[in-house]
VOKETOR-848618 format. One line per 8 residues: their letters; for each residue x, y, z of C-alpha. Coordinates in pm, 1 decimal. Layout:
N
a	X/Y/Z; ...
***
This chain:
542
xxxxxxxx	7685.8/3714.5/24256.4; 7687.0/3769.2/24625.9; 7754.4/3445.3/24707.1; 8085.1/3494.5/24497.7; 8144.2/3854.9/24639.5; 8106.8/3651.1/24996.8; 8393.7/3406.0/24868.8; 8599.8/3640.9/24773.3
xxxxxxxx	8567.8/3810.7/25072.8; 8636.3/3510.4/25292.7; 8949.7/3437.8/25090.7; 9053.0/3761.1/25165.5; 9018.9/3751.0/25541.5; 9173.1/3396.5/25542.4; 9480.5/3543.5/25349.5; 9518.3/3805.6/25631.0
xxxxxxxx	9465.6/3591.0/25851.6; 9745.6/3360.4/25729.5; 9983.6/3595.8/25700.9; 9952.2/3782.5/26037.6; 9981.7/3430.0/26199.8; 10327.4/3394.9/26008.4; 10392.1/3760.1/26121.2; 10344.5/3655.8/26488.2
xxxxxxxx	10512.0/3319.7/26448.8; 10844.2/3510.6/26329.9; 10821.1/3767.4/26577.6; 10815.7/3434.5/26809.5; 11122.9/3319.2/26679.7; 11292.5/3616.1/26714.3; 11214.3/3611.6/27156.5; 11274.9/3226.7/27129.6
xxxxxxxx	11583.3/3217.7/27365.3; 11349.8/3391.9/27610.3; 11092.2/3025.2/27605.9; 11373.1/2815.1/27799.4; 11225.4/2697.0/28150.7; 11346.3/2925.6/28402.6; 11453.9/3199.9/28197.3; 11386.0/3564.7/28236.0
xxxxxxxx	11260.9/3686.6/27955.9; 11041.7/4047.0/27772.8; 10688.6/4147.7/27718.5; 10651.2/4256.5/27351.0; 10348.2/4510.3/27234.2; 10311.4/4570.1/26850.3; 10086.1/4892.0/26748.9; 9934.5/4945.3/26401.9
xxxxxxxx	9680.4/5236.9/26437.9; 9632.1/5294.0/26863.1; 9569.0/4934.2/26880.6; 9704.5/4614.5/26927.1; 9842.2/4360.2/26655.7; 9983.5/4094.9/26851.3; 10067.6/4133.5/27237.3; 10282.3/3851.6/27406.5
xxxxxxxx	10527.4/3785.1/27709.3; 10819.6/3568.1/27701.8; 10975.2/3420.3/28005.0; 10934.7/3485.3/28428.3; 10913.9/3821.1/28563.4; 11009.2/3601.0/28881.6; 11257.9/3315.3/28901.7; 11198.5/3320.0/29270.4
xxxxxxxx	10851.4/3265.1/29247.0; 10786.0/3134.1/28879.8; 10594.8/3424.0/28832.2; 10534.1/3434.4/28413.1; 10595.5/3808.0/28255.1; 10243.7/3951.5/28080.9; 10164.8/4234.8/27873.0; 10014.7/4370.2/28200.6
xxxxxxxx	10370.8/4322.3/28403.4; 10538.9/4685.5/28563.1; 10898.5/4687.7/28432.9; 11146.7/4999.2/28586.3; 11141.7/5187.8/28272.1; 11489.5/5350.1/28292.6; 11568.1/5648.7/28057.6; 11233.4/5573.2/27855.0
xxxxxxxx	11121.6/5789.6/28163.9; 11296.5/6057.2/28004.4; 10990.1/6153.3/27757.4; 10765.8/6150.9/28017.9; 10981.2/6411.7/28232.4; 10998.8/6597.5/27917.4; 10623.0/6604.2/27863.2; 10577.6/6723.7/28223.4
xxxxxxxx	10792.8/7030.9/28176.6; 10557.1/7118.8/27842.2; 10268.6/7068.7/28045.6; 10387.4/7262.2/28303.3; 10514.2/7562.2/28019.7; 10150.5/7570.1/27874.2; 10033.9/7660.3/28249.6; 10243.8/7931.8/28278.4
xxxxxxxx	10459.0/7820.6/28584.1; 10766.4/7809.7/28431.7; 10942.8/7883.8/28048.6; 11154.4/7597.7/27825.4; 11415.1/7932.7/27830.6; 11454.4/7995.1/28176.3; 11788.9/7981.3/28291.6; 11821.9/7688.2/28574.2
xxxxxxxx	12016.2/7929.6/28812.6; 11613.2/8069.7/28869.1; 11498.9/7714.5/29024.1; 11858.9/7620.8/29157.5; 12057.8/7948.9/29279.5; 12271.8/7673.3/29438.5; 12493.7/7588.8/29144.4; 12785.8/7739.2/29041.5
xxxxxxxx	12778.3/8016.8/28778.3; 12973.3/7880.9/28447.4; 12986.7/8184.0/28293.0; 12655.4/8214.9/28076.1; 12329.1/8064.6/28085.2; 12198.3/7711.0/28085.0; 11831.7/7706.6/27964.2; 11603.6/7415.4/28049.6
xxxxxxxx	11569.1/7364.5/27654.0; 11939.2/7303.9/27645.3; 11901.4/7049.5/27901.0; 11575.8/6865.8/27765.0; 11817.4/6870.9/27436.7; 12119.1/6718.0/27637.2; 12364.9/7039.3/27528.0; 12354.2/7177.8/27827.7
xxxxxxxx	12727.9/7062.1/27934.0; 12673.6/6932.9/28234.6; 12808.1/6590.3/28417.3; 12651.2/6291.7/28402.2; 12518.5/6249.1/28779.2; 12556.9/5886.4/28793.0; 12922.6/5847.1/28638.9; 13036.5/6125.3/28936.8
xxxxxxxx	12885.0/5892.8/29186.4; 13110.4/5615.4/29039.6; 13411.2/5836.5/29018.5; 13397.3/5908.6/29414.3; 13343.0/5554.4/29486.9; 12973.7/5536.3/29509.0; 12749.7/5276.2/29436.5; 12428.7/5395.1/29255.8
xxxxxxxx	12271.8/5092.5/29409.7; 12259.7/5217.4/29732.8; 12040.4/5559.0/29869.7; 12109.6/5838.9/29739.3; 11906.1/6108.5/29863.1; 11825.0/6390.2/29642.6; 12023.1/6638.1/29878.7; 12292.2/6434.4/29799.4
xxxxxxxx	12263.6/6387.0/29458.5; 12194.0/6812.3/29417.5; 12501.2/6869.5/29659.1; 12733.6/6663.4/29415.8; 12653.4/6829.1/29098.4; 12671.9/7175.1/29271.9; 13020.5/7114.9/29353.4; 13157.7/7107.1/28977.8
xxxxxxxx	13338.6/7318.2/28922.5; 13297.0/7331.5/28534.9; 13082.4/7192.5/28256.1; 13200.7/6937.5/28002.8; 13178.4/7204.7/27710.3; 12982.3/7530.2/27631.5; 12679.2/7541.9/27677.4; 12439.5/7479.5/27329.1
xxxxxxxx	12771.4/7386.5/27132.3; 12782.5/7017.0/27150.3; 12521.0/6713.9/27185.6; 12633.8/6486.9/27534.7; 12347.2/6247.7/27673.7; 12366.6/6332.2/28068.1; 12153.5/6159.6/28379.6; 12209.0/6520.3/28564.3
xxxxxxxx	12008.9/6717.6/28304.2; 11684.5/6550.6/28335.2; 11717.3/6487.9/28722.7; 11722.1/6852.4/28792.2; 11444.5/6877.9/28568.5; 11254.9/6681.5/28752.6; 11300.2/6888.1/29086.9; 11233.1/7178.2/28824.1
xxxxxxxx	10886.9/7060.0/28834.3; 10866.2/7030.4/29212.1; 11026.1/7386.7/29300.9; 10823.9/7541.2/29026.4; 10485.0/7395.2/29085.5; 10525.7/7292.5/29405.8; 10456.5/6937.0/29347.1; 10663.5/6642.6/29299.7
xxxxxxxx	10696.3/6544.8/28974.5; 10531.7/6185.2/29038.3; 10198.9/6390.0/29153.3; 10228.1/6653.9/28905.3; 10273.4/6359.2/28592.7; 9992.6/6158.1/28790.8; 9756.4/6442.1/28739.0; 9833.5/6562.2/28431.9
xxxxxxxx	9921.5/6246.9/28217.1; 9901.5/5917.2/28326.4; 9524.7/5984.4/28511.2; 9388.4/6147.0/28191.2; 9515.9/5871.2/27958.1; 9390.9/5626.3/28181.9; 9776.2/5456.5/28251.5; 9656.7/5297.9/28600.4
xxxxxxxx	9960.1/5119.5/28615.5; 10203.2/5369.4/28542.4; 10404.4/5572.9/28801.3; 10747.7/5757.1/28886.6; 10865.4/5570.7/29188.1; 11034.1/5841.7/29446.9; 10920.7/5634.4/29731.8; 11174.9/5357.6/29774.4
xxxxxxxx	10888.4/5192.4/30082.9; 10606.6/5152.9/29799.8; 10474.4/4833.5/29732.0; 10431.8/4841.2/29283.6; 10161.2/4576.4/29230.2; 10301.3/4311.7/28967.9; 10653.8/4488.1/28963.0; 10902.3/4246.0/28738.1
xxxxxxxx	11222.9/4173.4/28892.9; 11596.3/4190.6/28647.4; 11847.2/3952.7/28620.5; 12185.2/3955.4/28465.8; 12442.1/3653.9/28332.2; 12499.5/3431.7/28620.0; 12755.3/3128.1/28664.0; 12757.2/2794.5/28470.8
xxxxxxxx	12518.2/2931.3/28289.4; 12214.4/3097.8/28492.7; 12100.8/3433.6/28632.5; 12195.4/3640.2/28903.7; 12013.6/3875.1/29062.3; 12005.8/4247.7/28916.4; 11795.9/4472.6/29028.5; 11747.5/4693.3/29361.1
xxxxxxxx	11462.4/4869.5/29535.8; 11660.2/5128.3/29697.4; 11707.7/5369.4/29355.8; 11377.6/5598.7/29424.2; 11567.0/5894.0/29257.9; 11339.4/6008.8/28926.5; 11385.0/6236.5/28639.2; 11613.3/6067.9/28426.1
xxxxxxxx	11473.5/5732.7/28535.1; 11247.1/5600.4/28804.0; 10908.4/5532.9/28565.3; 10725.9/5226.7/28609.6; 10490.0/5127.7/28391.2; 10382.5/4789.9/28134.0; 10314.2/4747.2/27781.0; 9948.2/4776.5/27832.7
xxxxxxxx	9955.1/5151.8/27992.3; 10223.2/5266.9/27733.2; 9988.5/5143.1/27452.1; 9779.0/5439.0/27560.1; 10102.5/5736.4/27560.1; 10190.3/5521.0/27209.5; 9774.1/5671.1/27103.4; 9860.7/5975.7/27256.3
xxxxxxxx	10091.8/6125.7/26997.9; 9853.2/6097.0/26709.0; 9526.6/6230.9/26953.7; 9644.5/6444.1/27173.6; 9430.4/6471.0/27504.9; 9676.1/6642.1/27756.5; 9756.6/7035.6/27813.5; 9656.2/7297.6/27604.9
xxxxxxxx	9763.7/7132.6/27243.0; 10158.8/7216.1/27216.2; 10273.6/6910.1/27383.1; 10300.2/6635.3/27092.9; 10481.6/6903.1/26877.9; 10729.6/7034.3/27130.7; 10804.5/6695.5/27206.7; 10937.1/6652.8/26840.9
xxxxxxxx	11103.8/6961.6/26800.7; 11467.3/6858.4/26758.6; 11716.8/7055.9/26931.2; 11953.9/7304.5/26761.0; 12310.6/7359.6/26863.5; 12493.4/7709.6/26889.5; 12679.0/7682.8/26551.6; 12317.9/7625.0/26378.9
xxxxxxxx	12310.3/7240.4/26310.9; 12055.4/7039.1/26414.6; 12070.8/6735.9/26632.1; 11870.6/6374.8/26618.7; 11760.5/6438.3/27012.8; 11451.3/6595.9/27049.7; 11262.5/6635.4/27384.8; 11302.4/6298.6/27547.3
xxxxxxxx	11273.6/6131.4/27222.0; 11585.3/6034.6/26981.2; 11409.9/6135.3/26595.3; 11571.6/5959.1/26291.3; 11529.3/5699.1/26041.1; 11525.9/5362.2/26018.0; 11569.5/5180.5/25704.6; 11468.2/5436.6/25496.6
xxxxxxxx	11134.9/5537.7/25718.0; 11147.8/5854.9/26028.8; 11129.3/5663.4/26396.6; 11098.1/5818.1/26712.9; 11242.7/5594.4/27013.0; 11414.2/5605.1/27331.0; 11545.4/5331.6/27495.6; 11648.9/5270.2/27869.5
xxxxxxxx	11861.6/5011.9/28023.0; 11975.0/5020.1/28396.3; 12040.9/4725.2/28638.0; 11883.0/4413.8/28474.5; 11619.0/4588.8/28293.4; 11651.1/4711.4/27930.0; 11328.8/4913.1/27739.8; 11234.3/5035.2/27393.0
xxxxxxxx	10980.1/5247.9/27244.4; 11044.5/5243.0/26897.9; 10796.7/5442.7/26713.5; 10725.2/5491.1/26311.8; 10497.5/5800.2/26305.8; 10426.5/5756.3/25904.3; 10288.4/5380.1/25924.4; 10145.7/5485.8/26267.2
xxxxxxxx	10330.7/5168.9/26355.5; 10475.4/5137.7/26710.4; 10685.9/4809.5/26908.5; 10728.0/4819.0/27230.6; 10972.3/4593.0/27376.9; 11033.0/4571.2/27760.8; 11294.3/4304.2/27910.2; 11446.7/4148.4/28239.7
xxxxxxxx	11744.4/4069.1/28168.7; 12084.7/4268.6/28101.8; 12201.2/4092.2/27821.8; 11864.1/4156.6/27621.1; 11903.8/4389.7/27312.6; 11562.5/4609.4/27328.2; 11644.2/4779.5/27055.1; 11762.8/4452.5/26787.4
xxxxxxxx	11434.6/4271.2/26845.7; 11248.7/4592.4/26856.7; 11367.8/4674.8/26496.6; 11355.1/4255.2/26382.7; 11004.0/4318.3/26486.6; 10952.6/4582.8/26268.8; 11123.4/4401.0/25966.8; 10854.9/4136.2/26006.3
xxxxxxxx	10537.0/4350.9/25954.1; 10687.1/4680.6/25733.2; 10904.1/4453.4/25483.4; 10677.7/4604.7/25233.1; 10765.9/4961.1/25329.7; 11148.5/4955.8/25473.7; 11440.3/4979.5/25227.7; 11669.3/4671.9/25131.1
xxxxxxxx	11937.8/4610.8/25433.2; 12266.7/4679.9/25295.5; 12382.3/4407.4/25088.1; 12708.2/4287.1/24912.9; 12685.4/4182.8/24562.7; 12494.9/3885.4/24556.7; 12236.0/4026.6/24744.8; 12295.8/3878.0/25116.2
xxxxxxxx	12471.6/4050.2/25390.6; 12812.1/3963.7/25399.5; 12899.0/3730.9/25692.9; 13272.0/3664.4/25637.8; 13530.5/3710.7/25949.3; 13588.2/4085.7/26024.9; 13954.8/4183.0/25916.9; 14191.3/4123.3/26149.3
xxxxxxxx	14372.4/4473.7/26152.4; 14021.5/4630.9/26293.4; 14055.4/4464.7/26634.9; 14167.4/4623.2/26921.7; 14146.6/4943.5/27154.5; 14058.0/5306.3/27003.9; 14035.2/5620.4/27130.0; 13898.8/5984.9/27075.7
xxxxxxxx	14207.7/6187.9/27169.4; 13951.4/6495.0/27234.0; 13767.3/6331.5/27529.4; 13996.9/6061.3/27627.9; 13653.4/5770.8/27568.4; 13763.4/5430.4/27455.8; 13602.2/5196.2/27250.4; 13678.0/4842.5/27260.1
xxxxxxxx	13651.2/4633.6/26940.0; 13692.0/4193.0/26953.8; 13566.9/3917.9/26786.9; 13373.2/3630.5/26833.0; 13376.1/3363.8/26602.5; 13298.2/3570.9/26283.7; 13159.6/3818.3/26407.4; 13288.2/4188.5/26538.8
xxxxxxxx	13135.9/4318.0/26857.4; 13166.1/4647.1/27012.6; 12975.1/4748.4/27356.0; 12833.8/4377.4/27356.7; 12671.2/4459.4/27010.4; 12726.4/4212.2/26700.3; 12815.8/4411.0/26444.9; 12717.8/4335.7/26077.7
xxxxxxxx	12995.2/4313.0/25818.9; 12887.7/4524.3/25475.7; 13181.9/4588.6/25309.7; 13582.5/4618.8/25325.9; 13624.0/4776.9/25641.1; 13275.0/4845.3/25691.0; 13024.6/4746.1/26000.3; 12685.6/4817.2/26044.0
xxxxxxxx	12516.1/4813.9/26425.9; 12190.3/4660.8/26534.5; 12073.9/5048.6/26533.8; 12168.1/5138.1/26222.3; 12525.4/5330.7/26281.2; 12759.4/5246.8/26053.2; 13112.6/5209.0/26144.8; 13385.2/5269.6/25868.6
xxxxxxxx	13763.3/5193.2/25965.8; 14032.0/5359.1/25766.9; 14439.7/5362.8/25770.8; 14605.0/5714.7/25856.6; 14934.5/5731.3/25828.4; 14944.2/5358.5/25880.7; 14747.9/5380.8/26198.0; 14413.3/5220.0/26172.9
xxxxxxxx	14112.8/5490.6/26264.9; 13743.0/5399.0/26361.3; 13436.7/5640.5/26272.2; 13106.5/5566.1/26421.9; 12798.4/5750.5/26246.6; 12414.4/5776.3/26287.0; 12345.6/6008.0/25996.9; 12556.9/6317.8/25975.5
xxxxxxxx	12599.4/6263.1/26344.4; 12957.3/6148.6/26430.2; 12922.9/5992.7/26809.0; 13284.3/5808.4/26826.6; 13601.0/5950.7/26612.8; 13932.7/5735.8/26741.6; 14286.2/5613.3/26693.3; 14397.5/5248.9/26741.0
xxxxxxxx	14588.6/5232.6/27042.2; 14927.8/5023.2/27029.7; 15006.0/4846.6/27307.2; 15196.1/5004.5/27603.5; 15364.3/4840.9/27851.5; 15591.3/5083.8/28146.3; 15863.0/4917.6/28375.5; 15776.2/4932.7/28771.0
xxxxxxxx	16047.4/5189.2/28785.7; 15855.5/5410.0/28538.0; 15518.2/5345.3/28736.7; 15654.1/5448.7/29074.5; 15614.6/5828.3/28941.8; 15253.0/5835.5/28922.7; 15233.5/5639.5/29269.5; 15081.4/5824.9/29527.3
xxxxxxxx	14735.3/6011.8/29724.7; 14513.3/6223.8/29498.1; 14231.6/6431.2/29619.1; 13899.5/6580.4/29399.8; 13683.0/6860.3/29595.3; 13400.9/6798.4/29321.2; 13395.1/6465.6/29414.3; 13497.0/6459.1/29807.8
xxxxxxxx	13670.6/6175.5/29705.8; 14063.3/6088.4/29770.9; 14225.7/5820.3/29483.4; 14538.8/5623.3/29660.8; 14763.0/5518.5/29354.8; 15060.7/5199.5/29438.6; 15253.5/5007.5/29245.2; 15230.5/4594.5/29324.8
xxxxxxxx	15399.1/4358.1/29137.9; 15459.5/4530.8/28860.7; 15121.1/4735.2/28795.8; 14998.7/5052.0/28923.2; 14688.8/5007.1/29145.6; 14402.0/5218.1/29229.7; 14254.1/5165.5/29546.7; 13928.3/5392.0/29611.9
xxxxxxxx	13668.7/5408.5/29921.7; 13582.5/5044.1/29985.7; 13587.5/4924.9/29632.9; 13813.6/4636.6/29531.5; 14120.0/4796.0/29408.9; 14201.4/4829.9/28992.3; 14443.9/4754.0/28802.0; 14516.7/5052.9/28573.5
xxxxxxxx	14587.2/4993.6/28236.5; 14885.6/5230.5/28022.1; 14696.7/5350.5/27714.8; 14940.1/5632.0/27604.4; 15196.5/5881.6/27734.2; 15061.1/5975.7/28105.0; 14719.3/5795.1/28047.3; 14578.6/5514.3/28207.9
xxxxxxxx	14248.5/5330.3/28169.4; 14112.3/5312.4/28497.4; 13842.6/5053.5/28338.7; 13489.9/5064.1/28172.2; 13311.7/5209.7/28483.2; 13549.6/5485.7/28569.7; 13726.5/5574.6/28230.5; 14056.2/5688.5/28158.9
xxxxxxxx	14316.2/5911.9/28418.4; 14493.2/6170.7/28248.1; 14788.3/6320.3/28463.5; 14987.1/6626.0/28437.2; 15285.4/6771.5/28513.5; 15452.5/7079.5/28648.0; 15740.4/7316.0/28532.7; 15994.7/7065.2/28706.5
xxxxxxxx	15801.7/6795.6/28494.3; 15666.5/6568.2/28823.2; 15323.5/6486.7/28880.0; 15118.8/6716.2/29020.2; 14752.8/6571.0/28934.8; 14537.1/6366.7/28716.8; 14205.8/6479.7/28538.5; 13937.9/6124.8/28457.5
xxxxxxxx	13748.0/6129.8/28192.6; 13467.3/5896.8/28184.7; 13210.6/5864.6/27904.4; 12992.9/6155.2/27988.5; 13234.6/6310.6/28219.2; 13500.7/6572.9/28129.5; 13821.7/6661.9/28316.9; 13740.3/6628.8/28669.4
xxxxxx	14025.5/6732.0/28895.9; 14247.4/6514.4/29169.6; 14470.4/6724.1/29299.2; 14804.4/6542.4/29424.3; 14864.6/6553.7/29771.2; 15270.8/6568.5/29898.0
***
């Protein structure tokens, strides 16, 4: 009997043991692209239960030096930082130095009064209203490659002169709302916030490797350098050592130290015991609905099961933490390279080893995702008439692709995205309309553009010297053969696009110019909208 109870149990282990190694050899395929000689590349952690399942790097952290990536390699984190900025101000909460519903005029009298409070819950939410930091830097000509002091960054947003909306009523993802927070933590405790984290998380959890980097002069040991598409073919450099600003970004850290944060959330060893749950509480808007963003965490579903997750991307590097809390099943996904799609392979990962658990992808009839061309009379330029954003939708081959994104086709007029929005396209009033969802959440609501093309006669009107005290930046507009220019600090000039009656796309980094005109119906300014970025006003100068 026991020597059959011993069979058994070796056929059971050998089973496991089978089908783990065909886990790990599809995860393999999936980061195959990444294998090429000389190719940058990501270092992958999978989680079941606080530890490891399989733990692998793909590619060079260096192409310079031929430097491989490892589990152990520091990547810049971007807005996965975000959490950890968020679990600082907790931290800080439970030791009585500050409140999540103080108003931020008590830590930065500096900024202009809107009109009504802005608590630092709204802005750990992202409904606070305020600009996105980094588009304003592009807007006035700035390159967020180069320094930036924080002086400069705090004397920027205190020169708005409004908010993007009211604050609590709307959901807007804004840079500027965690980078305050971040000096929150230094004016309140009177420490930085890369001491006050280093004391109070990543030294108690043991994350040796792990660090806000506000000191642009510090050596990072094993630091991973980015890369982005580069000509016939190759990689160019993308990455720069002068961004020290923190908050929003400016973690560093590797797949080994975030294994331990990943534990933390199910054993809780920092603060006083509120931290884990505050970090999950979602955040509620004015008019009582509840939003997906919680505390520096995004909280929905995939496939049927709740995920937490964040991802970052900024320069070259792209990051993922994608978290299912019910299988206590985590991937974290870290890359070098701009074109790499964190979040995709971090959910094909998780296809791999919960197929048991995650719901059927949407399927046509016969019971395989439909791969036929996308319609024809989807493609093209759309746009949300209430913020002026654009969204761009082409094709390659058979496939639709918005924001670099393939898109899967479901159904007639139906898309799905890597992340699980689904895009439905509709005809009103025989113009075609495009609705992006995640859940009840609508993020993109927009009109097909038709094309519009103005005579040089007609462009001469808008021609001319604009000027934006919120920016302290001056916009020179010409017309050259045939197209209205925009020629700003020592940027290459743009050519600005007509999208509709006095609107121009002033392209993807800068958004879309909006002008207006007086009684006698001339130009007498222009508002730009960009992404995160409401109405900011150029003045025109005669």
């Amino acid at each position: 009997m026991r020597i059959l109870i011993v069979l058994a149990w070796g056929i059971a282990f050998s089973t496991r043991a089978v089908a783990a190694q065909t886990d790990e050899q599809s995860v393999d395929q999936l980061f195959a692209a990444y294998e090429s000689a000389g190719s940058p590349g990501c270092s992958l952690g999978v989680i079941r239960d606080g530890v490891f399942i399989y733990s692998k790097a793909y590619g060079l952290a260096s192409l310079e030096l031929a430097v491989p990536l490892a589990p152990s390699s520091v990547f810049y984190m971007a807005s996965v930082s975000k959490q950890f900025t968020a679990a600082s101000i907790v931290l800080a909460a439970e030791q009585g130095l500050l409140s999540l519903d103080d108003d931020i005029h008590k830590y930065f009298p500096e900024l202009p009064d809107y009109g009504q409070p802005i608590t630092l819950r709204q802005m750990l939410h992202h409904t606070s209203g305020f600009r996105d930091y980094l588009g304003l830097l592009q807007l006035s000509g700035r390159n967020i490659e180069d320094v930036h002091t924080t002086a400069e960054v705090i004397d920027l947003i205190s020169r708005q002169k409004a908010l993007n909306y009211t604050p609590g009523s709307e959901y807007v993802y804004s840079n500027t709302n965690y980078f305050l927070l971040a000096q929150v933590i230094k004016r309140a405790t009177q420490k930085p916030l890369s001491v006050f984290a280093e004391e109070n998380i990543f030294r108690p959890l043991g994350m040796s490797h792990t660090r806000f980097y506000d000191d642009r002069s510090v050596v990072v040991p094993g630091r991973v350098a980015a890369y982005g598409s580069g000509k016939n073919g190759g990689f160019s450099v993308d990455w720069s050592s002068n961004f020290d600003g923190v908050g929003d970004g400016g973690l560093m850290s590797s797949v080994d130290d975030l294994l331990l944060w990943d534990r933390n959330f199910y054993e809780n060893k920092l603060g006083k015991g509120t931290l884990v749950k505050e970090l999950l509480t979602r955040g509620v808007l004015s008019n009582g609905k509840q939003i997906d963003y919680a505390l520096g965490l995004q909280v929905s579903n995939y496939r049927g099961l709740p995920t937490v997750e964040h991802g970052g991307a900024l320069f070259g590097y792209r990051t993922e933490i994608l978290r299912f809390p019910e299988q206590r099943f985590s991937v974290i996904c870290l890359c070098n390279l701009s074109g790499a799609n964190t979040g995709g392979l971090s959910r094909g990962v998780a296809d791999i080893y919960l197929k048991a658990a995650l719901q059927p992808a949407r399927v046509t009839k016969n019971g395989e995702v439909k791969s036929a061309a996308p319609e024809a009379d989807v493609l093209g330029k759309y746009q949300n008439p209430r913020d002026h954003s654009e969204v761009l939708f082409s094709v390659a081959g058979d496939t639709l692709l918005v924001d670099g994104l393939n898109l899967k086709h479901v159904g007639a007029h139906k898309y799905d995205t890597p992340y699980g929005q689904s895009i439905v396209f509709e005809s009103v009033n025989g113009t075609m309309k495009a609705t992006v969802r995640d859940g009840d959440n609508i993020w993109f609501e927009g009109m097909k553009l038709k094309p519009l093309h103005l005579r040089e006669d007609a462009l001469t009107e808008f021609a001319g010297e604009y000027t934006s005290a919120e920016l302290v930046a001056t916009y020179k507009l010409t017309v050259e053969n045939g197209n209205l220019m925009l020629h700003y600090g020592w940027n290459p000039e743009l050519k600005l696009e007509p999208l509709v009656l006095d609107e121009f796309s002033m392209g993807e980094q800068l958004g879309t110019a909006v002008f207006h005109r007086d009684a006698k119906h001339h130009i007498s300014s222009l508002s730009a909208y960009s992404g995160r970025i409401r109405d900011v006003k150029f003045e025109r100068v005669h």
